[in-house]
C-alpha positions in Angstrom: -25.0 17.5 86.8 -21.0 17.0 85.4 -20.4 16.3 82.2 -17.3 15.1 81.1 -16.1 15.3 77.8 -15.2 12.1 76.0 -11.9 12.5 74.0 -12.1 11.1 70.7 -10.1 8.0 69.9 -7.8 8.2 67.1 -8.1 5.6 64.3 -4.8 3.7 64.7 -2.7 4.2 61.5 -1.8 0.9 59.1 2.5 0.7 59.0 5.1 -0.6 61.0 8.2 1.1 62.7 11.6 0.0 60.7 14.8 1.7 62.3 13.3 4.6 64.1 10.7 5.6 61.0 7.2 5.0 60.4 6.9 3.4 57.0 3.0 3.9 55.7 0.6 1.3 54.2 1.7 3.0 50.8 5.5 2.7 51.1 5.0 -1.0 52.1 2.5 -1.2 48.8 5.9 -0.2 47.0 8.6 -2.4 49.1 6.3 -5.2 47.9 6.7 -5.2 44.3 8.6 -7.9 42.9 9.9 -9.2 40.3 7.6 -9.9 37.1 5.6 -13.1 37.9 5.9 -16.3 36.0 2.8 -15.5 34.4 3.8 -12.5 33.3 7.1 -13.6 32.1 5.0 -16.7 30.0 3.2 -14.0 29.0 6.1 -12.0 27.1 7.6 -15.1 25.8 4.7 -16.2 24.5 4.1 -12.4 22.5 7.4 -12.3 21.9 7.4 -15.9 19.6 4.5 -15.0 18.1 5.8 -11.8 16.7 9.2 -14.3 15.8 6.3 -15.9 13.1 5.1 -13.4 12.2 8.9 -11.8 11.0 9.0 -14.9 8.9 6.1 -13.4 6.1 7.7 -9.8 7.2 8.3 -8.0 4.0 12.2 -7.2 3.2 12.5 -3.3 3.3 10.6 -3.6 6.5 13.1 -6.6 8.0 15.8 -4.7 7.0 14.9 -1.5 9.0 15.1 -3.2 11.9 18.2 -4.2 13.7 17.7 -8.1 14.3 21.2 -9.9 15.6 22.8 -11.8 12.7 21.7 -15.3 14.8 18.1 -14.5 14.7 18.3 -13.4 11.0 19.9 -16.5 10.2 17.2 -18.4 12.2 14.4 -16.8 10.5 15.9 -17.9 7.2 16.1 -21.5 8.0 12.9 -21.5 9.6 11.3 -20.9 5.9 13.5 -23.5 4.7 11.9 -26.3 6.9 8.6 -28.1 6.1 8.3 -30.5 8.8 6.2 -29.6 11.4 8.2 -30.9 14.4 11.4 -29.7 12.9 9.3 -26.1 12.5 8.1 -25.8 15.3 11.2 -26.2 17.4 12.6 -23.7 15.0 10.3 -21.4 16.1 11.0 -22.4 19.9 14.2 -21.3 19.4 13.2 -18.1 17.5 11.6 -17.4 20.7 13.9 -17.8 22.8 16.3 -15.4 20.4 13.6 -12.8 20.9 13.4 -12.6 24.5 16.2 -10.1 25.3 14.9 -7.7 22.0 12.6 -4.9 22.3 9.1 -5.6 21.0 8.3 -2.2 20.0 9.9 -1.9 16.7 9.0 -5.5 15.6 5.4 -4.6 16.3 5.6 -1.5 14.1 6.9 -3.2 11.0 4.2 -5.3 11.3 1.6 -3.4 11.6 2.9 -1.1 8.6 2.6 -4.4 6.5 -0.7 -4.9 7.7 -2.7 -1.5 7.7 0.1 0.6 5.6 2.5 3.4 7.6 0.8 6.4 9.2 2.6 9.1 6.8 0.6 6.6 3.8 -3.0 6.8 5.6 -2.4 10.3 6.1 -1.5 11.4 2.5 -4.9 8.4 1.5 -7.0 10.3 3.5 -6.0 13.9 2.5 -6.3 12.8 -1.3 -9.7 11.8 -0.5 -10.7 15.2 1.5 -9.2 17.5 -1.4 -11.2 15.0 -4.4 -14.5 15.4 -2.1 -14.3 19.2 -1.8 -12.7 19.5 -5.4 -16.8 17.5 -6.7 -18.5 19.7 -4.3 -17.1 23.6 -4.1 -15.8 25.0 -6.7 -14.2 27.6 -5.2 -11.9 24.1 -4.1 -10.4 24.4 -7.6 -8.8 27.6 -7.3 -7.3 26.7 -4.3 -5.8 24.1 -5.5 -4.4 25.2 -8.1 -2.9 28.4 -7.1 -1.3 25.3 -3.9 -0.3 23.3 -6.9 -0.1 24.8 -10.2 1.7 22.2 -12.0 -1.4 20.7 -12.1 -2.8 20.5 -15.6 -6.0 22.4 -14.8 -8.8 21.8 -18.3 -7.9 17.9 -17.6 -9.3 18.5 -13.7 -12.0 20.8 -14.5 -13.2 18.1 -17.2 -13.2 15.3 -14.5 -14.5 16.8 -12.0 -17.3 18.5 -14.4 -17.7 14.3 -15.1 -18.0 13.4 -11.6 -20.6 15.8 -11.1 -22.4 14.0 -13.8 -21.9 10.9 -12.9 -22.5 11.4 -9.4 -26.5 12.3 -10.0 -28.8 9.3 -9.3 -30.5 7.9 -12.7 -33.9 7.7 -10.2 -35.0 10.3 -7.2 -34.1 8.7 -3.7 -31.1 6.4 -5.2 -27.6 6.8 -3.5 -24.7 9.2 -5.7 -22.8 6.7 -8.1 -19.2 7.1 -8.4 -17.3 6.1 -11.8 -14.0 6.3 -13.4 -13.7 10.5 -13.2 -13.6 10.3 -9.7 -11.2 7.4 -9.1 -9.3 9.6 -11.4 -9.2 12.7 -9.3 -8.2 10.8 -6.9 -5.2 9.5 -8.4 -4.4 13.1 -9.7 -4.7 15.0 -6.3 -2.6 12.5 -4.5 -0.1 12.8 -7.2 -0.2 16.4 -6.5 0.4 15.8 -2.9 3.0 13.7 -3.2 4.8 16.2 -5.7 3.7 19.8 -4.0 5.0 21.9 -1.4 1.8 21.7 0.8 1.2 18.4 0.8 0.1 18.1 4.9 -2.3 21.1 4.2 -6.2 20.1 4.4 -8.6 21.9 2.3 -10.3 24.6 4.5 -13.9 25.1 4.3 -14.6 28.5 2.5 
């Protein structure tokens, strides 16, 4: 009995030939991007008008970081000037339209400093209250802190944080810690001390 053997078929490949070259289904993917579509384009207009409101209750040190054209400046400044709403609101049309050719990024960053505060600020808040929780709980914390910042005037910690400690204890058994004015007051003195010593982005390290 013969028995012939069946050659297998090869799946035919996805493409075209274009001037003697096979062009695959992934270069096509790639010849057919286009141009941003008009939904997309609505899309950054609309963003880019809203932020142009939101400039207009930007504070000043943050406006002036950024490098707005004169024009849109000016615009801005009229636009807090008008109180009709028609008249405003093709104010800020035309804010808008200043916007479109500006880079977003910067705009966004100024205002999200003026809404949640600047990274370097969060940074130094949250170190402050690292160094004031370890400062109430260790107190081998003190002495590294002070030998990091010796400026600082050491009875008027020890005496706050020996008050936090006090304060901190619950009046009943099974009642959360309380926190009074000693440690809002550490607080403020360790972030001074951050602010003023040389090892300001150093965390307290866990003896």
């Amino acid at each position: 009995m013969n028995t012939k053997t069946t050659k297998a078929i090869p799946k035919a490949i996805k493409g075209y030939w274009s001037n003697g070259r096979f062009v695959k289904p992934e270069e096509i993917a790639l010849e057919e991007v286009g141009p941003p579509s008009k939904t997309q384009l609505k899309a950054e207009a609309d963003e880019k008008q809203a932020l142009g409101e939101a400039l207009l209750t930007l504070r000043a040190d943050l406006m002036a970081r950024l490098d707005l054209p004169d024009k849109l400046r000016d615009a801005i400044a009229d636009a807090k000037k008008i109180t009709n709403f028609e008249g405003k609101r093709r104010q800020m049309q035309f804010i808008g339209k200043l916007m479109r050719p500006l880079d977003p990024e910067p705009i966004r960053e100024a205002i999200n400093e003026q809404l949640n505060g600047s990274a370097d600020l969060t940074l130094a808040l949250h170190l402050a209250e690292q160094w004031r929780d370890k400062l109430i709980a260790d107190d081998a914390a003190l002495g590294t802190w002070l030998s990091e910042h010796p400026d600082t005037d050491s009875q008027q910690l020890r005496a706050l944080i020996r008050q936090a400690r006090k304060d901190a204890k619950p009046e009943k058994p099974g009642e959360a810690a309380r926190h009074g004015k000693s440690y809002r007051e550490i607080f403020q003195l360790v972030r001074q001390g951050l602010a003023q010593g040389p090892d300001e982005a150093a965390e307290p390290q866990d003896e």
